[in-house]
C-alpha positions as CSV (number, residue, x, y, z in Angstrom):
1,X,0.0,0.0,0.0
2,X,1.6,3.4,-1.3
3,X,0.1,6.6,0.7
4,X,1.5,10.1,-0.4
5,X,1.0,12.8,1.8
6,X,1.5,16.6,1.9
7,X,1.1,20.3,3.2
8,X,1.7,23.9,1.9
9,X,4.0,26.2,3.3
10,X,2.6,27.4,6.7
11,X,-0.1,25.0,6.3
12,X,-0.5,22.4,9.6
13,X,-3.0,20.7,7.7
14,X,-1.6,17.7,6.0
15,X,-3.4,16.7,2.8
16,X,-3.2,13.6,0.9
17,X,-2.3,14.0,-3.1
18,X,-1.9,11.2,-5.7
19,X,1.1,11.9,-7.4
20,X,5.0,12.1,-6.1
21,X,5.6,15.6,-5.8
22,X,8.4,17.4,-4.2
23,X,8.2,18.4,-0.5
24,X,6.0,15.1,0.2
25,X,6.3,12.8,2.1
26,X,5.3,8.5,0.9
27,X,4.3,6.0,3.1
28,X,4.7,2.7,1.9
29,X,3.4,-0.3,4.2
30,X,4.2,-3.6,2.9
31,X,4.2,-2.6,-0.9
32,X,3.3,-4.3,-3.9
33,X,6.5,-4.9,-6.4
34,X,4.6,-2.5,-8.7
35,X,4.6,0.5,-5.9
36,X,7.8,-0.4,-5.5
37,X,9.2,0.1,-8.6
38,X,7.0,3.8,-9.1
39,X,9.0,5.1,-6.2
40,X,12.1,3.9,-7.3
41,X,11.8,4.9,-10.9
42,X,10.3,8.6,-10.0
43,X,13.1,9.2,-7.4
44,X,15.8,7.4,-8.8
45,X,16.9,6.0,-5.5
46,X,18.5,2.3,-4.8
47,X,15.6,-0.1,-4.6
48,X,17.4,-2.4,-2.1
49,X,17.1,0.4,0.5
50,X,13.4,0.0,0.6
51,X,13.4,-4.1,0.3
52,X,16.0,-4.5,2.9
53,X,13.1,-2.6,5.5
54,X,10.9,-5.5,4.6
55,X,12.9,-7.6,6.2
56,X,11.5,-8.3,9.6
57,X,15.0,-9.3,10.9
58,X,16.3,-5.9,9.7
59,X,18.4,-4.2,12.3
60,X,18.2,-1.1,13.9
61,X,20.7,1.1,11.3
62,X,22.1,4.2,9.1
63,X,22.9,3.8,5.6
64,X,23.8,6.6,3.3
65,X,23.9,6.4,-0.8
66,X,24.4,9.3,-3.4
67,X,21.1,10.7,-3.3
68,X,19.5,9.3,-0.1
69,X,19.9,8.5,3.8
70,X,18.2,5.4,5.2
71,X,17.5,5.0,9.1
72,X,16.1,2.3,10.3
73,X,14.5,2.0,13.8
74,X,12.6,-0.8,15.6
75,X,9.1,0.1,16.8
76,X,6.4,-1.7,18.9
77,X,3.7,-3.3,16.9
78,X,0.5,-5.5,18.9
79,X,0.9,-8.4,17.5
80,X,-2.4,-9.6,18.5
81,X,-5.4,-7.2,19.7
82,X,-7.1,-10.6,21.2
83,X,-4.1,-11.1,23.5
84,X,-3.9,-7.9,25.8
85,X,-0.3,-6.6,25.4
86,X,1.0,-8.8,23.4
87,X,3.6,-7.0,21.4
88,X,6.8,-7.4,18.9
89,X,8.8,-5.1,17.3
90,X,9.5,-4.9,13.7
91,X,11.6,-2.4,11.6
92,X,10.5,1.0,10.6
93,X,12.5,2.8,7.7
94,X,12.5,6.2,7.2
95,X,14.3,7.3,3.8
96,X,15.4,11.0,3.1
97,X,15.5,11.3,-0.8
98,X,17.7,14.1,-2.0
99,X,16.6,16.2,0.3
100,X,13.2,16.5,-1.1
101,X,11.1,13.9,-0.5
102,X,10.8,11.4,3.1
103,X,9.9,7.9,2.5
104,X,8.7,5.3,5.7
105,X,8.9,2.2,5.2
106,X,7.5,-0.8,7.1
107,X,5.7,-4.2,7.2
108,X,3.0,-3.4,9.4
109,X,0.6,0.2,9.8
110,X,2.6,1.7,12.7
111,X,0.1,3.8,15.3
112,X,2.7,6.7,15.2
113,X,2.5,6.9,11.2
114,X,-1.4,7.0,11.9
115,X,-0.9,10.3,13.5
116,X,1.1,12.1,11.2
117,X,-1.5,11.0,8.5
118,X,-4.5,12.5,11.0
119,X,-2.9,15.5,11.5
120,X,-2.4,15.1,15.2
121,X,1.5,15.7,15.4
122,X,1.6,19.8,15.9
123,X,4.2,21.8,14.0
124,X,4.4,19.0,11.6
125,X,5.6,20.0,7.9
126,X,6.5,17.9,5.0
127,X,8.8,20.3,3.6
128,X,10.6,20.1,7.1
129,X,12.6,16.6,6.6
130,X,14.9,16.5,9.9
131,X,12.1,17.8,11.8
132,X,9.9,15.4,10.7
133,X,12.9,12.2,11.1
134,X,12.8,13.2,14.7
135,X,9.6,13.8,15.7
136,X,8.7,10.0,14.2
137,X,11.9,8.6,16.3
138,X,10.4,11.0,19.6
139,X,6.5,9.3,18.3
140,X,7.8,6.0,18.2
141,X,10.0,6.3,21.3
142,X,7.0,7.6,23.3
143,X,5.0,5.0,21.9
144,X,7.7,2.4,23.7
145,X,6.6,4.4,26.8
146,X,2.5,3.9,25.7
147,X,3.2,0.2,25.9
148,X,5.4,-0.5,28.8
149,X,2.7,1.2,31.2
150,X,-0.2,-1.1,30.1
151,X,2.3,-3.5,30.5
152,X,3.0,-2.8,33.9
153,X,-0.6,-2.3,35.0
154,X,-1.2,-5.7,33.7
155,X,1.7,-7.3,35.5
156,X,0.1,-6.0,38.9
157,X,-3.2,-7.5,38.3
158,X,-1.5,-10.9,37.3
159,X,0.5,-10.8,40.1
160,X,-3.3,-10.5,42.4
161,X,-4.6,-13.5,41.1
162,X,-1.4,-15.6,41.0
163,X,-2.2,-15.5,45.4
164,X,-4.4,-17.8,44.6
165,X,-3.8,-19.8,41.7
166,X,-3.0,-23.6,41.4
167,X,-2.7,-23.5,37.7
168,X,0.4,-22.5,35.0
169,X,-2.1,-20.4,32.7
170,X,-1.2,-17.4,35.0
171,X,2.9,-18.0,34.5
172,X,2.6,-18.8,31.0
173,X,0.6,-15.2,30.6
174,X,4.1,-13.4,33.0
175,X,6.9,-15.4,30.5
176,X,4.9,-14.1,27.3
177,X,5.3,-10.4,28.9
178,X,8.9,-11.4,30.0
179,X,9.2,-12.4,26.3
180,X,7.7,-9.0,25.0
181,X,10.3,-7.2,27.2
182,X,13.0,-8.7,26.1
183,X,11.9,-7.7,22.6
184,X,11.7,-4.4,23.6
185,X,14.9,-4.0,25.4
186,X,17.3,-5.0,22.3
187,X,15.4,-3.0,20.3
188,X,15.3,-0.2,22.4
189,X,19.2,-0.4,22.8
190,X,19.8,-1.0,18.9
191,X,17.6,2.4,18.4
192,X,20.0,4.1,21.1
193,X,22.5,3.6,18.9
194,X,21.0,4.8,16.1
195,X,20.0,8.5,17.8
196,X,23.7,8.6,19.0
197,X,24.9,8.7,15.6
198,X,22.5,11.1,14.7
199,X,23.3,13.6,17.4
200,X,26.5,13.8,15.7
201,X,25.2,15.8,13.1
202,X,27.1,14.0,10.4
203,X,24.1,12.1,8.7
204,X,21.1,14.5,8.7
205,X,21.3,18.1,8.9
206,X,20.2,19.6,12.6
207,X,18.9,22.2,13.0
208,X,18.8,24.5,16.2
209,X,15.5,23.5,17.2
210,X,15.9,20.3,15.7
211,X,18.8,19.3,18.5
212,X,16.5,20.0,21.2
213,X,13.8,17.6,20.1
214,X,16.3,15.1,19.4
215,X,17.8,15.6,23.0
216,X,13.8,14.4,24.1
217,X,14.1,11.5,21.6
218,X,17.3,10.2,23.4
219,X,15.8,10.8,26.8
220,X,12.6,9.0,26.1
221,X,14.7,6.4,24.8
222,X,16.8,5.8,27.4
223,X,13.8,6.0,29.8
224,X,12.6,3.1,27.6
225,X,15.4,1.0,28.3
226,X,15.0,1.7,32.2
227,X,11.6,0.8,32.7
228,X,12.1,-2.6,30.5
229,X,15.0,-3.4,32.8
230,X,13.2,-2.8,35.6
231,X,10.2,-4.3,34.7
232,X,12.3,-7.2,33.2
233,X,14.1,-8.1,36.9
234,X,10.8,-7.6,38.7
235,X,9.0,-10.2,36.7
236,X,11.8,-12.9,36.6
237,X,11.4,-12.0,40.6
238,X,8.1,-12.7,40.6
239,X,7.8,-15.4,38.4
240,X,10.2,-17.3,40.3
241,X,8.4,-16.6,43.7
242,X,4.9,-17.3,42.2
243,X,6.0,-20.5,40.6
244,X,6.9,-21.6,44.1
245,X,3.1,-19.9,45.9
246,X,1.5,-21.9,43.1
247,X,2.9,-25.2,44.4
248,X,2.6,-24.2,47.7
249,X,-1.0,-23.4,46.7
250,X,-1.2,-26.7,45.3
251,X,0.3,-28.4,48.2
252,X,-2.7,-26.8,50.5
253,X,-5.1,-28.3,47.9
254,X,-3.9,-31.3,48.4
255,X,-3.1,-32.1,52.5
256,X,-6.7,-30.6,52.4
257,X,-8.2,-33.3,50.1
258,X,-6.2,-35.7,52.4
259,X,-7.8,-35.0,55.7
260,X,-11.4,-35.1,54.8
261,X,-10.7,-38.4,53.3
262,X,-9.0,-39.7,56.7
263,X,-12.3,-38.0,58.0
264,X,-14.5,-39.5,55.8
265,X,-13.2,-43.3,55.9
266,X,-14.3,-43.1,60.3
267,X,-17.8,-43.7,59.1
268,X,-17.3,-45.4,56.2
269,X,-14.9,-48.3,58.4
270,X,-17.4,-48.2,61.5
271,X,-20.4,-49.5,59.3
272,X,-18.5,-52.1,57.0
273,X,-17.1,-53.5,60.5
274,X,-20.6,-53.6,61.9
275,X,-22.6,-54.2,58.0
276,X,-20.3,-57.8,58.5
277,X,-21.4,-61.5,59.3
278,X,-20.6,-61.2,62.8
279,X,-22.6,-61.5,66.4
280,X,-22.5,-58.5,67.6
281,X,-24.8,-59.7,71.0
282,X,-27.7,-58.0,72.5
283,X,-26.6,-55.1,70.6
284,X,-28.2,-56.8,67.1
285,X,-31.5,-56.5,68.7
286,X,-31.0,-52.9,70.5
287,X,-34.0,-50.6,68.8
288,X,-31.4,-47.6,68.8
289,X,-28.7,-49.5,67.2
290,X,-28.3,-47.3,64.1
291,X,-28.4,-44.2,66.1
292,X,-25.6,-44.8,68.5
293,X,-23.9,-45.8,65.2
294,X,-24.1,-42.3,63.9
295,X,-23.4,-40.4,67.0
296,X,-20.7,-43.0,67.6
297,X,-18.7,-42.4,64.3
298,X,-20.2,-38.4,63.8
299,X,-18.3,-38.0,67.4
300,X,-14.7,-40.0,66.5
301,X,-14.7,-37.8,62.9
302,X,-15.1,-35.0,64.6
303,X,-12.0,-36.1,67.0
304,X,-10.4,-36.7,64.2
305,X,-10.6,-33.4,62.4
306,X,-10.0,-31.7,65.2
307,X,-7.0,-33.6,65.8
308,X,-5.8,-33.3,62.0
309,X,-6.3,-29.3,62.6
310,X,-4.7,-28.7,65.7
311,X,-1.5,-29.9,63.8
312,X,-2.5,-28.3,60.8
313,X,-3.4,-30.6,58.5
314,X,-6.6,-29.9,57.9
């Protein structure tokens, strides 16, 4: 899918057009061979630096040719909106043609690239390429932020019911968060690397106001990484403590189920002893027989369990 986007001078409303002019900006998400090639053939830039972004394994990088200057950053995508929080990270490219024209590049429809198309990023110009290269990687990097919050509000109300579980359904749900941060951790450091070198001010042109919105970028960033490290070492924490409440839970379950049937078998031993071929005397023909039965093994259960309780085991 090709999308080409642009607005006037001193216009914040972005507009979309149908044709490649100059001053635009084109979104491609996962394009045809044919959308492709029009972009290539209009601009006259290397195809392989579009291709290579459709790479999900594509790494976190700069690359510079003649006429253009590809960065590539990792950015969190749900991978499944019936799963709550369950997220990956796949590559976002962002191309700067000649110093005309931005291209972004991905596999999947990014939420930050929504906004840019919805005209919700202020002070957002098409003509403006480095400010618009850093206020995706400051979107994308508070997007990181976005994520890692629900994240953690979910991990607290796991971490309730895991009190009380005696299942694995509630651990499996903690390792495929711990699994989400770990995504989000190498991807967060790869894109570090990636703001460092353009701080330097050797790839893009910066601006004065440009450097202080990439400052932000880097400090969201490195927030990012912070808050998946944390949130990383308290779940492996709790993980490893709940695994051991859940067998302990289980254990409970268990000497429980054990005592009410030491309980249970008083009676059920009492009337197979007496239901057997045996004299039992003048008691055979006592009319309250069966009742001192009952009382008689109602009274040693209850000894029992109250025995099995004092020493908690029941």
């Amino acid at each position: 899918m090709i999308k080409i986007f642009k607005n006037e001078l001193d216009d914040d409303k972005v507009k979309k057009i149908n044709e490649i002019e100059d001053n635009c900006w084109i979104n491609l998400i996962r394009p045809t061979e044919s959308e492709i090639r029009y972009v290539v053939d209009t601009l006259g830039i290397d195809e392989d630096l579009i291709v290579k972004v459709l790479d999900e394994e594509e790494l976190p990088r700069i690359e510079k040719t003649d006429n253009a200057t590809l960065i590539v950053v990792d950015g969190p995508f749900m991978e499944d909106s019936h799963v709550k929080n369950k997220y990956t990270t796949y590559p976002l490219g962002i191309i700067i043609c000649n110093d005309l024209h931005v291209i972004t590049v991905s596999l999947k429809e990014f939420h930050v690239l929504k906004e840019f198309e919805q005209g919700k990023v202020k002070t957002f110009y098409t003509y403006k390429k480095s400010r618009f290269l850093i206020q995706l990687l400051l979107r994308t990097a508070s997007s990181y932020l976005k994520a890692l919050n629900l994240i953690n509000a979910d991990i607290h109300k796991r971490e309730k019911v895991l009190y009380h579980s005696t299942s694995n359904k509630q651990l499996v749900e903690l390792l495929d968060i711990e699994k989400t941060l770990v995504y989000f951790i190498t991807s967060l450091k790869a894109n570090d690397v990636v703001l460092d070198k353009l701080s330097k001010g050797n790839t893009i042109t910066l601006y004065d106001e440009d450097v202080e919105l990439l400052e932000d970028t880097m400090i969201e960033n490195k927030q990012g990484i912070e808050m998946c490290t944390i949130y990383k070492e308290i779940l492996s924490s709790i993980t490893d403590t709940y695994a051991t409440i859940v067998s302990n839970n289980l254990n409970v379950v268990m000497k429980f189920l054990a005592g009410i049937t030491i309980v249970l078998s008083i009676p059920t031993m009492i009337s197979s002893f007496l239901g057997m071929n045996v004299p039992l005397g003048s008691f055979e023909s006592n009319p309250y027989a069966f009742t001192i039965v009952c009382i008689l093994s109602f009274v040693l259960a209850i000894i029992v369990a109250w025995m099995l309780k004092k020493k908690d085991m029941l």
